[in-house]
VEXBA-275321 format. One record per residue (C-alpha): x, y, z; residue number from 1. Coordinates in nm, 3 decimals, always signed. Layout:
<sites>
+---------+---------+---------+-----+
!      px !      py !      pz !  nr !
+---------+---------+---------+-----+
!       X !       Y !       Z ! NUM !
...
+---------+---------+---------+-----+
</sites>
This chain:
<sites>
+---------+---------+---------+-----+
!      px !      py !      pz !  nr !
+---------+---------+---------+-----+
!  +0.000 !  +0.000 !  +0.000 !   1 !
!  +0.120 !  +0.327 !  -0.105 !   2 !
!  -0.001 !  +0.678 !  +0.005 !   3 !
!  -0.054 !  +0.972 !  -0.258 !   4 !
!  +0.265 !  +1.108 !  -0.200 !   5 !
!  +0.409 !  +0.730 !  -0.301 !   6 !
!  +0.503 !  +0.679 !  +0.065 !   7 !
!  +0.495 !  +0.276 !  +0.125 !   8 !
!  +0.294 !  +0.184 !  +0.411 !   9 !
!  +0.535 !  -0.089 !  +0.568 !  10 !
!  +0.448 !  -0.064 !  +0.910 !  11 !
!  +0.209 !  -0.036 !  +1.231 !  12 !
!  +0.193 !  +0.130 !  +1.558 !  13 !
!  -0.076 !  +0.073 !  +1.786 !  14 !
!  -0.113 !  +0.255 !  +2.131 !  15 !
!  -0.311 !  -0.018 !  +2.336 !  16 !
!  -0.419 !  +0.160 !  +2.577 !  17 !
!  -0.390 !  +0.519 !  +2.772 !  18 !
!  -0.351 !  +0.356 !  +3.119 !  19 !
!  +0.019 !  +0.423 !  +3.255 !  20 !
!  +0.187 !  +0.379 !  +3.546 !  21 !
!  +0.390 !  +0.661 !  +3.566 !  22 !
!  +0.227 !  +1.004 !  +3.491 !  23 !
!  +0.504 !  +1.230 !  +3.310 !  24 !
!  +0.445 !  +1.607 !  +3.309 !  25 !
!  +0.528 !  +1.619 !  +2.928 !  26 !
!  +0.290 !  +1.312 !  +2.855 !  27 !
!  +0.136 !  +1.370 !  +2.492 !  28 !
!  -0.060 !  +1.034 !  +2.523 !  29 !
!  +0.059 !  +0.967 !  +2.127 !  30 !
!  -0.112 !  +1.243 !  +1.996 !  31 !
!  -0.452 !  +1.152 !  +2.164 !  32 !
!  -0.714 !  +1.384 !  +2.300 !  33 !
!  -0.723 !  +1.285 !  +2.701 !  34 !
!  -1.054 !  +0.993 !  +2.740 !  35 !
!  -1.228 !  +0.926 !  +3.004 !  36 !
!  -1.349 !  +0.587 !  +2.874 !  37 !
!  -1.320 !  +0.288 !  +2.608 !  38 !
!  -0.939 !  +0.375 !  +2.615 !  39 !
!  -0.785 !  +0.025 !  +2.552 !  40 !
!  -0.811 !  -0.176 !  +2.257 !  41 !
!  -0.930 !  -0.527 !  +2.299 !  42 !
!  -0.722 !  -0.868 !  +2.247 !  43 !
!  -1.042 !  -0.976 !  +1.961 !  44 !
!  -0.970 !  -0.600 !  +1.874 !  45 !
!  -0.629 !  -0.606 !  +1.794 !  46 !
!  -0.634 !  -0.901 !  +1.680 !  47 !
!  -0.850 !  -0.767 !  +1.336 !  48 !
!  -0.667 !  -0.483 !  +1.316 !  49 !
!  -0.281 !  -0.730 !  +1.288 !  50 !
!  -0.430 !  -0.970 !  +1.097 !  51 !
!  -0.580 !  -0.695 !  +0.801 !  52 !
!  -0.262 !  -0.483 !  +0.859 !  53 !
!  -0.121 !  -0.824 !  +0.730 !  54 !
!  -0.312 !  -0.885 !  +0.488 !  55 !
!  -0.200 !  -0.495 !  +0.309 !  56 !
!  +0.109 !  -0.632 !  +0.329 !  57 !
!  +0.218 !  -0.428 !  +0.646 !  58 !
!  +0.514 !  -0.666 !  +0.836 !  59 !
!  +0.619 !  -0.465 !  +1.130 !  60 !
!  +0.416 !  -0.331 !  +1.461 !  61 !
!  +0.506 !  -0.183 !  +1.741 !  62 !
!  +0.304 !  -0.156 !  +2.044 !  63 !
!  +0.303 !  +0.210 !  +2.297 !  64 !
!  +0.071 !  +0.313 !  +2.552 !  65 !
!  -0.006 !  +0.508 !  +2.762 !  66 !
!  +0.205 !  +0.208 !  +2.935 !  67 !
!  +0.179 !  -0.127 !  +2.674 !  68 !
!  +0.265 !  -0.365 !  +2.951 !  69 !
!  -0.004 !  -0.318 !  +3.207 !  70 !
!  -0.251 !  -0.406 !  +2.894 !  71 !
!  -0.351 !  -0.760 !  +3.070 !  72 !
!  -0.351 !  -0.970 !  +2.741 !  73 !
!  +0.011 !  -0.835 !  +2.643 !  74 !
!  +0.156 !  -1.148 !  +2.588 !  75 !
!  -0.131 !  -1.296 !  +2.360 !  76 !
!  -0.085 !  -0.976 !  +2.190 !  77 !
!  +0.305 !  -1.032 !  +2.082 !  78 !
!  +0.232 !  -1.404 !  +2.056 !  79 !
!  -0.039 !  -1.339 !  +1.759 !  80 !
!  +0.156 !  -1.059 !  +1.636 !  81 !
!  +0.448 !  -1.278 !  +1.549 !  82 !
!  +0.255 !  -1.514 !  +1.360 !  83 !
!  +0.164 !  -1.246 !  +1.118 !  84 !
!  +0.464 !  -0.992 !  +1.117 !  85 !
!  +0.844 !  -1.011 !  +1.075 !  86 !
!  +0.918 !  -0.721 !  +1.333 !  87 !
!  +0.725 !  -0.696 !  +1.649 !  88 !
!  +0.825 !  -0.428 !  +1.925 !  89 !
!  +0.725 !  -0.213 !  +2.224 !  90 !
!  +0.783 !  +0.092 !  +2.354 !  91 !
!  +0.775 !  +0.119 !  +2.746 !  92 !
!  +0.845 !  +0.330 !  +3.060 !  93 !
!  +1.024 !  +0.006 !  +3.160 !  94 !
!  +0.923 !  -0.021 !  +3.521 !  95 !
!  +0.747 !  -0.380 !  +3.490 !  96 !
!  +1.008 !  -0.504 !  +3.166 !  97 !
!  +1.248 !  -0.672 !  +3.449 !  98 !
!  +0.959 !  -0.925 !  +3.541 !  99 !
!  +0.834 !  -0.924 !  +3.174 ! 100 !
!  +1.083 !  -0.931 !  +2.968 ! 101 !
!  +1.150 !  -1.300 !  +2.934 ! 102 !
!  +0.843 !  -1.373 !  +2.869 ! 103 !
!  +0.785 !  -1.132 !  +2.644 ! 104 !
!  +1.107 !  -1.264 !  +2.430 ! 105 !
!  +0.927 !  -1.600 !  +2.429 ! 106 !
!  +0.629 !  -1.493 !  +2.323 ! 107 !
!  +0.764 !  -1.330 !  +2.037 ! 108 !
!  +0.893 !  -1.014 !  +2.060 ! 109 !
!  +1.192 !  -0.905 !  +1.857 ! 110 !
!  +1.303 !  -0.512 !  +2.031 ! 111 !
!  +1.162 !  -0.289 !  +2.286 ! 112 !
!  +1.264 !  +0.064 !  +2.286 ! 113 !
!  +1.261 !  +0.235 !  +2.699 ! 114 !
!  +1.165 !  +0.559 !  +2.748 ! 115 !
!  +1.427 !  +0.676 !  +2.998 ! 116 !
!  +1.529 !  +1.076 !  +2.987 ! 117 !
!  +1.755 !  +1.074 !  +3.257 ! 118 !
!  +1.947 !  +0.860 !  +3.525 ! 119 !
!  +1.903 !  +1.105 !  +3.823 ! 120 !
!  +1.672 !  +0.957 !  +4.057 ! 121 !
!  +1.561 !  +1.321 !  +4.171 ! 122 !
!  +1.492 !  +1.475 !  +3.865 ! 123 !
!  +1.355 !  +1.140 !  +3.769 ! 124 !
!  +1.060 !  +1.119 !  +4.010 ! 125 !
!  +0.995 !  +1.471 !  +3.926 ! 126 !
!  +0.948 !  +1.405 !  +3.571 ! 127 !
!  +0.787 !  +1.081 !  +3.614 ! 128 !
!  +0.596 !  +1.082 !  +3.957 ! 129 !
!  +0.741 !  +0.816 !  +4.087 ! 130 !
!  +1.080 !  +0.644 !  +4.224 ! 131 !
!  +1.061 !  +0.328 !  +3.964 ! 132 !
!  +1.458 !  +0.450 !  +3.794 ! 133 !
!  +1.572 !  +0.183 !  +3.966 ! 134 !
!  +1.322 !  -0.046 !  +3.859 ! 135 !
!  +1.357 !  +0.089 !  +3.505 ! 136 !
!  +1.757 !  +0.019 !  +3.485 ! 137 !
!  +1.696 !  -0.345 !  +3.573 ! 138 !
!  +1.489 !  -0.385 !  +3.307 ! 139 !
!  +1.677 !  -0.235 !  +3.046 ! 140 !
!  +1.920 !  -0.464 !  +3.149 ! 141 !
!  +1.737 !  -0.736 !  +3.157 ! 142 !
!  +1.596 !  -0.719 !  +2.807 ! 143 !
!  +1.949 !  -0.702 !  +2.674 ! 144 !
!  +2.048 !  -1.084 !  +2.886 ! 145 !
!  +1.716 !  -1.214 !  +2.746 ! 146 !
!  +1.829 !  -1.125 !  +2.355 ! 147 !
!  +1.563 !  -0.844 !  +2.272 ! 148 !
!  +1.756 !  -0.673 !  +2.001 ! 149 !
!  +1.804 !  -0.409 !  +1.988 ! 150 !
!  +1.729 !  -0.277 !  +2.304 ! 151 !
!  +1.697 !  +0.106 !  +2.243 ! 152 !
!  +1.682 !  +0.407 !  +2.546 ! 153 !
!  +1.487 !  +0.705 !  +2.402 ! 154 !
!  +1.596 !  +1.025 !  +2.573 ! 155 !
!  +1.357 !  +1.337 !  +2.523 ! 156 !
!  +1.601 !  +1.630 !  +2.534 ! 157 !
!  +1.469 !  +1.929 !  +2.758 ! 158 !
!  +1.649 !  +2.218 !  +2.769 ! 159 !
!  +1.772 !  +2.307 !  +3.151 ! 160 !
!  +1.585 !  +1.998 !  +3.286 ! 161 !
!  +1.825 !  +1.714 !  +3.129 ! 162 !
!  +2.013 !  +1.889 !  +2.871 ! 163 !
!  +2.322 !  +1.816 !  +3.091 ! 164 !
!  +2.270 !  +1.450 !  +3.107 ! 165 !
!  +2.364 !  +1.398 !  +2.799 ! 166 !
!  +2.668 !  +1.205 !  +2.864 ! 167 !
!  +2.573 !  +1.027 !  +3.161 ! 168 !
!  +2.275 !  +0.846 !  +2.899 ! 169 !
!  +2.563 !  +0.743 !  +2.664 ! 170 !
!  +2.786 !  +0.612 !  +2.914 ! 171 !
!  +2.454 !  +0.402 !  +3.092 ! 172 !
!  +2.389 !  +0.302 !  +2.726 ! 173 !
!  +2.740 !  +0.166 !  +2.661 ! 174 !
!  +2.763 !  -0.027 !  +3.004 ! 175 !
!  +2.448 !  -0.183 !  +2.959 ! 176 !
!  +2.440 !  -0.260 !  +2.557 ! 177 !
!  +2.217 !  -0.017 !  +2.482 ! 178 !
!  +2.155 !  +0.233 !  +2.179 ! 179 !
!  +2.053 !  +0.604 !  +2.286 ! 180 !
!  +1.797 !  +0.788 !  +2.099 ! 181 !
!  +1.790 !  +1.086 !  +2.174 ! 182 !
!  +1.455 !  +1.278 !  +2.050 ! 183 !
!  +1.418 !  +1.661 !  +1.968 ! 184 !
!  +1.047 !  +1.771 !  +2.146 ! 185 !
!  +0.783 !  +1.811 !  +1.910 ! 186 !
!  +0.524 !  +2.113 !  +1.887 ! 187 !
!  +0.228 !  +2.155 !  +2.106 ! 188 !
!  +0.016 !  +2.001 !  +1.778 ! 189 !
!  +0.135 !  +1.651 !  +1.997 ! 190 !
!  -0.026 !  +1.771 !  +2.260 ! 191 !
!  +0.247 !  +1.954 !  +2.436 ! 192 !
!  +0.144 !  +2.343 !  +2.571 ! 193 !
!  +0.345 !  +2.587 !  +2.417 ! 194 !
!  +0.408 !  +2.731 !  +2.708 ! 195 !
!  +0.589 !  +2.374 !  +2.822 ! 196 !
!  +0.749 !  +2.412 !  +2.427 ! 197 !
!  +0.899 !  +2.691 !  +2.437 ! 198 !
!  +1.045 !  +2.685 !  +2.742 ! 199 !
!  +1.172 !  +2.362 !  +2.692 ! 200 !
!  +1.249 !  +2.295 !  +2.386 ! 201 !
!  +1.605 !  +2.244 !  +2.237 ! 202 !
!  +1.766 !  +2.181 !  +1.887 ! 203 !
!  +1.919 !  +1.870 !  +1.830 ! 204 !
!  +2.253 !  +2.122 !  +1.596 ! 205 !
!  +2.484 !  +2.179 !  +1.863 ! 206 !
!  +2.488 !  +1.791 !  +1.950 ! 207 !
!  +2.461 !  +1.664 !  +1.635 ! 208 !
!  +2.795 !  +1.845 !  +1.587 ! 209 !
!  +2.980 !  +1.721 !  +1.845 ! 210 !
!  +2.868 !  +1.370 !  +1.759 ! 211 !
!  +2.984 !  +1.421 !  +1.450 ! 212 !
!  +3.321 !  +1.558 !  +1.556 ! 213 !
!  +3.381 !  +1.219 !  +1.823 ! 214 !
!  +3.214 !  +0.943 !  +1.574 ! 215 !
!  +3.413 !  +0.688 !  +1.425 ! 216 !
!  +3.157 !  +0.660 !  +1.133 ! 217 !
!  +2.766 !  +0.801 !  +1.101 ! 218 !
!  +2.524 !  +0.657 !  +0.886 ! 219 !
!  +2.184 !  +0.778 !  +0.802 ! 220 !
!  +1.811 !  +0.579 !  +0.804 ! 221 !
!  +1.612 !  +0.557 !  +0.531 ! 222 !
!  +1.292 !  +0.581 !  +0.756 ! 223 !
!  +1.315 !  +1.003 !  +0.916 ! 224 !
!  +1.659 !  +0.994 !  +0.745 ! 225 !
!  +1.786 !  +0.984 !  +1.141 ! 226 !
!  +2.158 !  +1.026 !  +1.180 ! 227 !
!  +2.316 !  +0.698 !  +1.365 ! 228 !
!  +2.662 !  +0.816 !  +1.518 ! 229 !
!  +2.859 !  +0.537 !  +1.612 ! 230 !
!  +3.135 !  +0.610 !  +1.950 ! 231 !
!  +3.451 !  +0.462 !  +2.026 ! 232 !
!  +3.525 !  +0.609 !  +2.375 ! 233 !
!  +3.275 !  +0.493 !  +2.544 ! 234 !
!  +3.158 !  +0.230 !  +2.250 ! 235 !
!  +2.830 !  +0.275 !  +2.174 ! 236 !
!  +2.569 !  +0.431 !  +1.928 ! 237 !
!  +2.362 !  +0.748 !  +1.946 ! 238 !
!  +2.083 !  +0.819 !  +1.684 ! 239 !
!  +1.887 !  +1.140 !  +1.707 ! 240 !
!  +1.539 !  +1.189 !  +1.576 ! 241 !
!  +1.488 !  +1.547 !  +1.464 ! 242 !
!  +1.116 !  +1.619 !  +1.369 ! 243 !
!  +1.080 !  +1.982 !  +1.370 ! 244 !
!  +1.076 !  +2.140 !  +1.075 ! 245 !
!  +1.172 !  +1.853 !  +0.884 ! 246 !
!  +1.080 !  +1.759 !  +0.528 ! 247 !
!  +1.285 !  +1.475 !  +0.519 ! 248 !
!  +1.159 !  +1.334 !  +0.848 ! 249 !
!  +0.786 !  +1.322 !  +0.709 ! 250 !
!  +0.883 !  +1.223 !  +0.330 ! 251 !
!  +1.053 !  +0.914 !  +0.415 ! 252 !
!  +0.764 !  +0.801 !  +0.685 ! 253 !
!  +0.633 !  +0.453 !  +0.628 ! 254 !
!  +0.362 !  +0.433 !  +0.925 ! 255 !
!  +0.004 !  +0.407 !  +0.999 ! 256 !
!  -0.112 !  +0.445 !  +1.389 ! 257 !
!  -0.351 !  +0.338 !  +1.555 ! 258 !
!  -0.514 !  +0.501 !  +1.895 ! 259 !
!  -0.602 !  +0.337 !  +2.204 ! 260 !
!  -0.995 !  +0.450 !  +2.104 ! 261 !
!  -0.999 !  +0.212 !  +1.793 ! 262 !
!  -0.928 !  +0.571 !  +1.533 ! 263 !
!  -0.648 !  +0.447 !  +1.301 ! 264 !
!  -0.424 !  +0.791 !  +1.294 ! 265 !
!  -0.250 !  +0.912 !  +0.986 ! 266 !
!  -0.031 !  +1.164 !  +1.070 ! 267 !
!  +0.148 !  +1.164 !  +1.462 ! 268 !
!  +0.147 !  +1.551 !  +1.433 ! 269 !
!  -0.256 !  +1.548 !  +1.352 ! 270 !
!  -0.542 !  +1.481 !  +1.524 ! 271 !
!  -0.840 !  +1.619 !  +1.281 ! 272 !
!  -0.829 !  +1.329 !  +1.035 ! 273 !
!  -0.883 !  +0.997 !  +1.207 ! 274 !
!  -1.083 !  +0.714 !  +1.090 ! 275 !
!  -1.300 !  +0.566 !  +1.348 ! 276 !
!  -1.286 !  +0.193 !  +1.357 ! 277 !
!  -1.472 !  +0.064 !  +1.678 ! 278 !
!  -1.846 !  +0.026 !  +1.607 ! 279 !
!  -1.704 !  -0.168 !  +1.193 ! 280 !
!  -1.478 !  -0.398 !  +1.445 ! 281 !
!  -1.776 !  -0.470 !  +1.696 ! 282 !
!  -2.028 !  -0.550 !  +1.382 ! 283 !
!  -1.781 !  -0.748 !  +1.219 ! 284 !
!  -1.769 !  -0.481 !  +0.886 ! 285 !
!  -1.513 !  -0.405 !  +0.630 ! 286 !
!  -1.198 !  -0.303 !  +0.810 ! 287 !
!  -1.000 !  -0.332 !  +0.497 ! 288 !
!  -1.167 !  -0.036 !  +0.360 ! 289 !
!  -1.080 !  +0.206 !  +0.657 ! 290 !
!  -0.708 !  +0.125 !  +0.619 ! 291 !
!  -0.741 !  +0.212 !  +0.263 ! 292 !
!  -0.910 !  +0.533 !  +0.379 ! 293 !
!  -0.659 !  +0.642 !  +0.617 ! 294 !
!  -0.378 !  +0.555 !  +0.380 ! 295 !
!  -0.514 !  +0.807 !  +0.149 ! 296 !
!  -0.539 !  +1.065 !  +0.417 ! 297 !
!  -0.181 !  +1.038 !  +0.472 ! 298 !
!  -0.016 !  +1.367 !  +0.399 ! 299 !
!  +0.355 !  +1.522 !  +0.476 ! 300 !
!  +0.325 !  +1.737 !  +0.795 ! 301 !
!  +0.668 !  +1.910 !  +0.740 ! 302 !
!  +0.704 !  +1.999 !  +0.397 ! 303 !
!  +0.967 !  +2.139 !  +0.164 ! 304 !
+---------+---------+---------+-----+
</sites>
C-alpha cells in the first residue's frame, strides 16, 4: 500500500491503551485527546486490526501506551503478532520489563525501545511521579540478557531539565548494551502546551555536531533519514530523531497508527483526520476499507 505522496505503508503502531503507570508532566498520550473511557483496545480488537494490517502487506508493529505492559492480554498480543509480522516491538516506561521481559522474548517479541530521559533519581521522580529509575535500569538490562535486540533508550532532550545529562545516557547506554535515541520535542500540535514548548524545547545542531566531531563513522536511516553516530570512547551508538521542521523526516515516513480509542491515525502531528474503527470492528464490517481510507489521508506534515 502506497499513500498519494508514493510513501509505502510498511508498518504499524498501535497505542493499546492510555492507562500508565507513571504520569510524566510532558505526557502527549501519542497524539490523543485525554478519554475518560473505552481507552484500551481489545485482544479480539487487535487481533483484526494485525491480521488486516497483514493482509495490506504491512510486516512490522510496534506496540506504545499510555504504558503497553499493564494491557492484561500483552503477551497474547506479541504471541499473535508474530505469527503475522516479521518485526514486532514495544515501547515502554520500563518499570514492569524486568519481570516481563523474558516472557515477552518467548512470546515473540523481537526489540523494545525504553523511554528513559535521565538517570538522576531526583529529577527522575519529578518528571515521572514516581521512584521506579531503579526499577527501570533493571529492566533495560534485563531485556538485553534475554536477547531483545536491539534494546533502544529514548531520551527526550529538555532544555535546563536534562540537557546536561547527555553524557551520563551514553555512558549508561554503553555499560548496559544499549543504543541512545535521543529525540528533539515536538510542537504543542502533539499535545504539548506551548508554554511547556517553548520553554523547553532544544535543537538537536549543537549535539549533532559534536557527535559528529567524536564518531568513528555516522550513517543515516532511510525511515526520518535519522543520523546513527557510532562512539569509540565509550563504544556505543547514538541516533537522534529530529522532527521539527523537517521535510525529510515526514517524506521518508512509512507508518500508519492506531489510537487506544480504535481511530487508526494518519499523521502523529494530527489529530483532525482519524478514521474511526470501533463500532465496523464490533459488527464485524469491512476493516480493509478504513485502512485504505486512512492511507489516502496520509499527507507530509513538514514539507519542503
Amino acid at each position: 500500500m502506497k499513500d498519494p505522496y508514493g510513501r509505502e505503508i510498511t508498518n504499524l503502531r498501535i497505542s493499546l491503551t492510555q492507562e500508565c503507570n507513571l504520569n510524566c508532566f510532558y505526557c502527549h498520550n501519542e497524539g490523543e485527546k485525554q478519554v475518560k473511557r473505552e481507552t484500551s483496545l481489545g485482544l479480539g480488537e487487535i487481533k483484526r486490526l494485525v491480521k488486516t494490517a497483514s493482509k495490506l502487506s504491512i510486516r512490522k508493529v510496534k506496540y506504545s501506551g499510555g504504558e503497553p505492559l499493564v494491557h492484561p492480554k500483552i503477551n497474547e498480543i506479541i504471541s499473535y503478532s508474530a505469527e503475522l509480522m516479521e518485526d514486532v516491538s514495544i515501547t515502554t516506561n520500563g518499570v514492569l520489563l524486568f519481570e516481563k521481559a523474558a516472557e515477552l522474548k518467548a512470546a515473540g517479541l523481537d526489540r523494545v525501545n525504553v523511554s528513559l530521559d535521565l538517570i538522576d533519581p531526583e529529577i527522575y521522580e519529578e518528571i515521572t511521579g514516581k521512584d521506579n529509575i531503579e526499577d527501570v535500569k533493571r529492566g533495560i538490562k534485563k531485556a538485553n540478557q534475554v536477547g531483545l535486540y536491539p534494546v533502544k533508550i529514548n531520551m527526550l532532550l529538555m532544555k535546563d531539565l536534562n540537557d546536561n545529562s547527555v553524557e551520563d545516557m551514553i555512558e549508561f547506554a554503553a555499560d548496559t548494551g544499549s543504543i541512545l535515541q535521543i529525540i528533539e520535542m515536538t510542537s504543542s500540535r502533539e499535545g504539548i502546551s506551548d508554554d511547556f514548548y517553548q520553554r523547553r524545547h532544544l535543537s538537536l545542531e549543537k549535539l549533532a555536531e559534536g557527535l559528529e566531531k567524536r564518531a568513528v563513522k555516522s550513517e543515516t536511516r532511510k525511515m526520518h533519514a535519522r543520523k546513527k553516530y557510532f562512539l569509540e570512547d565509550p563504544e556505543v551508538e547514538v541516533e537522534l530523531v529530529r522532527t521539527m521542521h523537517n521535510s525529510t523526516f515526514c517524506k521518508n515516513c512509512t507508518r500508519l497508527r492506531i489510537t487506544s480509542k480504535a481511530e487508526l491515525k494518519p499523521c502523529l502531528l494530527r489529530t483532525d483526520n482519524h478514521v474511526p474503527v470501533r463500532d465496523i470492528l464490533r459488527s464485524g464490517g469491512n476493516v480493509k476499507d478504513k485502512f485504505i481510507e486512512a492511507i489516502d489521508r496520509r499527507e507530509p506534515y513538514w514539507c519542503e
